[in-house]
C-alpha positions in Angstrom: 9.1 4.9 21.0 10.6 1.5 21.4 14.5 1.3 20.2 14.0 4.7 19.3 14.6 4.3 15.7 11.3 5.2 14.3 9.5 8.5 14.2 5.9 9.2 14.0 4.3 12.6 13.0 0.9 13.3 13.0 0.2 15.9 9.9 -3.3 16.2 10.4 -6.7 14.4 11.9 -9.4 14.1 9.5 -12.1 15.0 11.9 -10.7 18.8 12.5 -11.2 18.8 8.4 -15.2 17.9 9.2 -14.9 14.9 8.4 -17.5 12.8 10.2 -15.5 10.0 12.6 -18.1 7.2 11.4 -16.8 7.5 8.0 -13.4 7.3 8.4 -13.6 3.6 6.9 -12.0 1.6 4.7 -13.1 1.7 1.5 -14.6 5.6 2.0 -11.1 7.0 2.7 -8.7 6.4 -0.1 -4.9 6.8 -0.5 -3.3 6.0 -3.8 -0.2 8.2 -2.8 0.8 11.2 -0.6 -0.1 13.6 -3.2 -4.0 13.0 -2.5 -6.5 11.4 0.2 -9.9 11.7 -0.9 -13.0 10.5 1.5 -16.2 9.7 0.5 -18.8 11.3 3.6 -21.7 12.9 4.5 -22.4 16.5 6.3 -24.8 17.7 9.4 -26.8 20.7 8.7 -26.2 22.3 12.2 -29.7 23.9 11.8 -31.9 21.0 10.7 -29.6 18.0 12.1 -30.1 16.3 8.8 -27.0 14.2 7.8 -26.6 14.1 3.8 -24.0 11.2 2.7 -23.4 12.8 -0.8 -20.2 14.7 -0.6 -16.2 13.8 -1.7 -13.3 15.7 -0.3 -10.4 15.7 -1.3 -7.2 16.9 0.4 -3.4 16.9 0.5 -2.0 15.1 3.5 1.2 16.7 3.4 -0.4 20.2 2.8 -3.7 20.1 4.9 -4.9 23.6 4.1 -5.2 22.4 0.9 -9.3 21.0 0.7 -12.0 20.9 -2.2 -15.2 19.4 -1.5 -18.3 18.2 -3.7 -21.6 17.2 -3.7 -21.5 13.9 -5.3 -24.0 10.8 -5.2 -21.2 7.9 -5.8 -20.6 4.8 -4.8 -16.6 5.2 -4.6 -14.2 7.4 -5.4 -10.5 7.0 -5.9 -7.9 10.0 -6.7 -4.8 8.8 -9.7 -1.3 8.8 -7.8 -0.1 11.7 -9.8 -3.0 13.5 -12.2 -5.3 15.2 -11.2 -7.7 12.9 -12.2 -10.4 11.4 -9.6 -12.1 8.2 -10.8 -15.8 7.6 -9.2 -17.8 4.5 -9.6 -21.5 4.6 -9.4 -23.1 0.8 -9.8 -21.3 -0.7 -13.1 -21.1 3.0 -14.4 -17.0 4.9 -14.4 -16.3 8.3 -14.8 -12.9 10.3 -14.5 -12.6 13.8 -13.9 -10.5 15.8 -14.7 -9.9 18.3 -11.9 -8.7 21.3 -13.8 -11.1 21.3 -16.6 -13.8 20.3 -14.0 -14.9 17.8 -17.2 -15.4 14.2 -17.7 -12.5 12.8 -19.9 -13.3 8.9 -19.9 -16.3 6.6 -18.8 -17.3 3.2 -19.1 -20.0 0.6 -18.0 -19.0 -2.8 -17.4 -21.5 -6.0 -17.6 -20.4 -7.6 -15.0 -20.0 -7.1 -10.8 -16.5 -5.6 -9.4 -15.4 -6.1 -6.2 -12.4 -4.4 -5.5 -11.1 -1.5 -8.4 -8.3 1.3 -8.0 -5.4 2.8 -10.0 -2.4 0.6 -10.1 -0.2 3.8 -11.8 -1.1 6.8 -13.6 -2.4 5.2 -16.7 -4.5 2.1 -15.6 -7.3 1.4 -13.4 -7.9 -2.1 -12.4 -11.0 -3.8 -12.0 -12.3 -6.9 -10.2 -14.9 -9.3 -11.0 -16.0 -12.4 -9.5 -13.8 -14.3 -12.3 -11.4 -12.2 -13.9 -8.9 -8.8 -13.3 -9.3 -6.5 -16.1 -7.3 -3.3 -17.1 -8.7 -0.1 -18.1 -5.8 1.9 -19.7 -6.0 5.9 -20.5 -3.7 5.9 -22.2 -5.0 4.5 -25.3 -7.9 6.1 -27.1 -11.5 5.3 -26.4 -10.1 1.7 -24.5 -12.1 -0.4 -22.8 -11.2 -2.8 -19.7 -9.4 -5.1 -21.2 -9.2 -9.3 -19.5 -6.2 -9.2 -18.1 -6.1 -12.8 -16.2 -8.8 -15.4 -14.7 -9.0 -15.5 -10.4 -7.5 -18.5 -9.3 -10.1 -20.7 -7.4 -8.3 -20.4 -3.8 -9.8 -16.6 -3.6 -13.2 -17.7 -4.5 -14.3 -17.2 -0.5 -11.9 -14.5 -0.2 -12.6 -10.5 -0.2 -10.0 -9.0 -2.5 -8.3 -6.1 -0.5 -5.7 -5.5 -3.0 -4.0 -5.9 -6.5 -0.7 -4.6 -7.4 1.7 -4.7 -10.8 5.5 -4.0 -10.7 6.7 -1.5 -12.9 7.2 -3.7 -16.0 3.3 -4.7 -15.9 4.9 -8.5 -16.3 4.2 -9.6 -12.8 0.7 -9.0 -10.9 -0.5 -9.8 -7.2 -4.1 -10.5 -6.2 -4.7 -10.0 -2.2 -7.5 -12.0 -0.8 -8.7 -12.5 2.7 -11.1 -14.8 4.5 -12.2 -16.2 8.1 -11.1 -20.0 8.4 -10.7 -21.2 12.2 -11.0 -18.4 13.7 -8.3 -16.4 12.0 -7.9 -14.1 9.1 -6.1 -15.9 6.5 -4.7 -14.2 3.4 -4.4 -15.5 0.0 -2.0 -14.1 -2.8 -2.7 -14.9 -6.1 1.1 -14.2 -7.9 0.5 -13.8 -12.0 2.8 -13.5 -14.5 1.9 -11.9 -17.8 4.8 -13.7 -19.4 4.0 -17.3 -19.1 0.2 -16.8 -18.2 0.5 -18.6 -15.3 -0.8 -18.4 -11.5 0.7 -19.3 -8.4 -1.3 -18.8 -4.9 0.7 -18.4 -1.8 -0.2 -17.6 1.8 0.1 -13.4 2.3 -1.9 -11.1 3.8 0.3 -8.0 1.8 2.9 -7.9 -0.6 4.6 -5.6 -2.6 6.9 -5.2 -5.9 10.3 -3.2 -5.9 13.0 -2.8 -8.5 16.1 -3.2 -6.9 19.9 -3.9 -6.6 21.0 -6.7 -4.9 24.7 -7.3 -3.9 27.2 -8.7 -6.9 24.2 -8.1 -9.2 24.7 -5.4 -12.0 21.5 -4.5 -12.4 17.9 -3.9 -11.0 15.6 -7.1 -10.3 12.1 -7.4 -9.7 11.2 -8.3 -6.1 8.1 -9.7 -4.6 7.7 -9.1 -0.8 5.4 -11.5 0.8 4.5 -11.0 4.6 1.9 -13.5 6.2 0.6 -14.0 10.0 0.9 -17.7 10.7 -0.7 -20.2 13.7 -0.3 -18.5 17.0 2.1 -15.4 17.6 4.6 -16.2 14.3 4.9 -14.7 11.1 7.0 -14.9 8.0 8.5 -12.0 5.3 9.7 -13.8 2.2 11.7 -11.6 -0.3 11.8 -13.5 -4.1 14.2 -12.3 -6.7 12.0 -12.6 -9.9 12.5 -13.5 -13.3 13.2 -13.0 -16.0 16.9 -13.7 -15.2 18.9 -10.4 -16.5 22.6 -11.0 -18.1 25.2 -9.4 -15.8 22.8 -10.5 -12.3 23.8 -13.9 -10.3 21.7 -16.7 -10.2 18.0 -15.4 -8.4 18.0 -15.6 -4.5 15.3 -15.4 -1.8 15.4 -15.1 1.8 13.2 -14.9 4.4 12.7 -13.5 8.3 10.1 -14.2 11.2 7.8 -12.0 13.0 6.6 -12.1 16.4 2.8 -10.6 17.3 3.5 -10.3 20.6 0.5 -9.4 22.3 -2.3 -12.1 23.1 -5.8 -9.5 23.0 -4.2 -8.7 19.1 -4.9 -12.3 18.2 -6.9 -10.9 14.8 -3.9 -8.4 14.0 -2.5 -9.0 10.4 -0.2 -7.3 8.1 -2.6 -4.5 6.0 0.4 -3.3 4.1 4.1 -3.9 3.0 5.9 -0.5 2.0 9.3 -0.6 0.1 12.2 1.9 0.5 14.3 1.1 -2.6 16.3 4.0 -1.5 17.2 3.0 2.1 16.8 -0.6 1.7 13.6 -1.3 4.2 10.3 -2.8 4.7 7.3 -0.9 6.3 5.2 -3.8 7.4 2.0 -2.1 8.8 -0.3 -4.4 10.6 -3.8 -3.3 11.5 -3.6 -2.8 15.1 -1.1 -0.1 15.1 2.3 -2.4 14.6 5.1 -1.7 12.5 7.7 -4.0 11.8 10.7 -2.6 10.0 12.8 -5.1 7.9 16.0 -5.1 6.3 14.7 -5.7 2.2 18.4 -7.5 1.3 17.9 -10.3 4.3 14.4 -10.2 5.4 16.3 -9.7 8.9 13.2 -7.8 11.4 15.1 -4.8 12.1 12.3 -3.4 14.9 9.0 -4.0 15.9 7.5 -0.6 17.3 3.7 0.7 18.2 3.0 3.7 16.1 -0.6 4.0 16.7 -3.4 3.1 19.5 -5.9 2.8 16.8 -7.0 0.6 13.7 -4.5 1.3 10.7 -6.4 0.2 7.6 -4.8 2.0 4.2 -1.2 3.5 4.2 1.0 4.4 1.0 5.2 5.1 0.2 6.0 9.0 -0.1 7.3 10.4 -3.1 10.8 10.7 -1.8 10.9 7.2 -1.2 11.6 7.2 2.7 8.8 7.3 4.6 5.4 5.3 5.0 2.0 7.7 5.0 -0.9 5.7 7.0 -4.1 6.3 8.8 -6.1 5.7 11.5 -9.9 4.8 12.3 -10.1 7.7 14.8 -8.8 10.1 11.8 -4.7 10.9 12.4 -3.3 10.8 9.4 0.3 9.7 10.4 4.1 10.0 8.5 6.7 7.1 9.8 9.9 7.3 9.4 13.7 5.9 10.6 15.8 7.9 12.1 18.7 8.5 10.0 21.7 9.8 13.0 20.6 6.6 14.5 19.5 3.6 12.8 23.1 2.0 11.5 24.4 2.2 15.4 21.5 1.1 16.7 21.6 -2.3 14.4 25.3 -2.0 14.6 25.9 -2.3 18.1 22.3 -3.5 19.8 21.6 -5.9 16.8 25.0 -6.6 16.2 24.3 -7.3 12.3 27.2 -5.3 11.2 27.1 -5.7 7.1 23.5 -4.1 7.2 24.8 -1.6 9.4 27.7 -1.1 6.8 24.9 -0.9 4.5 22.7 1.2 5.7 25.7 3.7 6.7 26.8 4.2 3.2 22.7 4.6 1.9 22.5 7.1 4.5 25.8 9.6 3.8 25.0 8.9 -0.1 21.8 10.8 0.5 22.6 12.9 2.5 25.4 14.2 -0.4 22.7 14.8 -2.9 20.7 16.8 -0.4 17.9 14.2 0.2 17.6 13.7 3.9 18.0 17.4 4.8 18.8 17.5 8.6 
């Protein structure tokens, strides 16, 4: 692997679990987090050679022996982060299971089309319409999606791929993308609940962290904003958001360019930013197979690596906050990484960037203290 910083494991390959390879798609296989994958598919009698498309699984990437299937005639189906609660959607009509009880907890109907819906955290799933976003919260008895905001007109020929919230449910990101010129162009529609107001930027991912910055006392919100510009270039903004908090300096942003290097990729695009609060570094995952590894206080590209020969098309942070779950169209289900006895030389001495080295150096033995990297 190029500058031999990165690691790539392959924990399993959906198509040794039965599932069929022509429905390892995007949206049938969902990830909301490496506690669940669930794939919406359909099964071959081997005696009759009839296909039925009716049937969810649902599996553990990081435990592959663990598998429950069901016959289930549903339009989508998308597992919460961290209950064991699947959500399905058949026409305008929700449902949530709960897993345990094997019972239906909540339901809805909405009036109106959605395009795009998932869980945005334990509590909330978000739904899409032509206009608007809306929020249906569990957490509140017998709630109903709720407007959240209106869809700013530059997504109005997009296909929304994505919608995020930071922790704080103040600021919100709409992803939208769309052919123009022969190129995929992305559209971020950036929303803050404070000020109800929208701003669109050019992004094809972004992502929100809570984070320390240096001289700052306390966490800040940060938007990460990657796009794939005209030709081979592309750009990673990091913004400090508001609201400003006492004891912080004055909000900062910085930025770093990209390089999509090979001429046949000339449709390849970011499909996902990952944040490692912990070590400090961006997963940018592109769809052909790229990753570009950033440092998340500079925006400075750290590596740019292949970690896959195939389409990557949904990928997702692990709950220890280090590693980057993803998977392919032919199936692999894949776990990157940095290496951790190697990464501060290697930007140390071949980068020569020696205060992220420094950085990256004192992350790494702090960890490693409380037992978290293991060997």
């Amino acid at each position: 692997m190029e500058d031999s910083i990165v690691t790539v494991t392959e924990l399993l390959k959906l198509t040794q679990v039965g599932i069929p390879l022509e429905h390892i798609t995007w949206p049938r296989v969902t990830m909301t987090s490496d506690q669940w994958i669930c794939i919406r598919h359909g099964k071959t009698n081997r005696a009759t050679a009839v296909v039925r498309n009716s049937f969810v699984t649902l599996l553990n990437p990081c435990r592959g022996e663990f598998q429950q299937s069901w016959q289930m005639s549903v339009g989508s189906v998308v597992m919460n982060p961290l209950k064991p609660l699947m959500a399905t959607k058949a026409g305008r009509h929700f449902q949530i299971y709960n897993l345990d009880t094997r019972q239906v907890v909540y339901q809805t109907r909405v009036n109106s089309r959605i395009n795009f819906w998932h869980w945005i955290n334990s509590d909330v799933i978000a739904m899409v319409t032509d206009k608007a976003v809306y929020h249906w919260d569990m957490s509140k008895d017998k709630s109903l999606p709720r407007h959240v905001f209106t869809r700013h007109a530059r997504l109005n020929n997009a296909d929304v791929v994505n919608y995020i919230v930071d922790n704080n449910m103040n600021w919100h990101a709409l992803v939208g993308l769309s052919i123009e010129d022969d190129r995929i162009c992305g559209v971020t529609q950036v929303y803050s609940a404070e000020h109800d107001l929208s701003q669109p930027i050019e992004a094809h991912s972004v992502s929100f962290c809570q984070y320390v910055l240096p001289g700052n006392q306390h966490p800040s919100t940060l938007l990460v904003a990657v796009a794939r510009e005209l030709g081979n270039s592309g750009k990673i903004h990091i913004i400090e958001l508001g609201p400003h908090i006492p004891g912080n300096q004055a909000p900062t942003r910085h930025s770093g360019d990209l390089v999509f290097e090979d001429n046949w990729e000339k449709y390849d695009f970011p499909i996902s930013v990952q944040i490692s609060s912990k070590l400090g570094l961006i997963f940018v995952i592109t769809k052909y197979g790229q990753l570009h590894l950033c440092d998340l206080e500079s925006g400075q590209l750290l590596s740019t690596s292949r970690v896959c020969a195939d389409i990557l098309f949904v990928a997702s942070l692990t709950t220890d906050g280090r590693s980057v779950l993803t998977i392919s169209r032919n199936g692999q289900v894949l776990l990157i990484g940095v290496k951790s006895n190697h990464i501060a030389q290697y930007v140390r001495y071949s980068l020569q960037r020696p205060v992220i080295a420094d950085r990256l150096e004192k992350v790494l033995c702090n960890l490693c203290h409380l037992n978290l990297l293991g060997t």
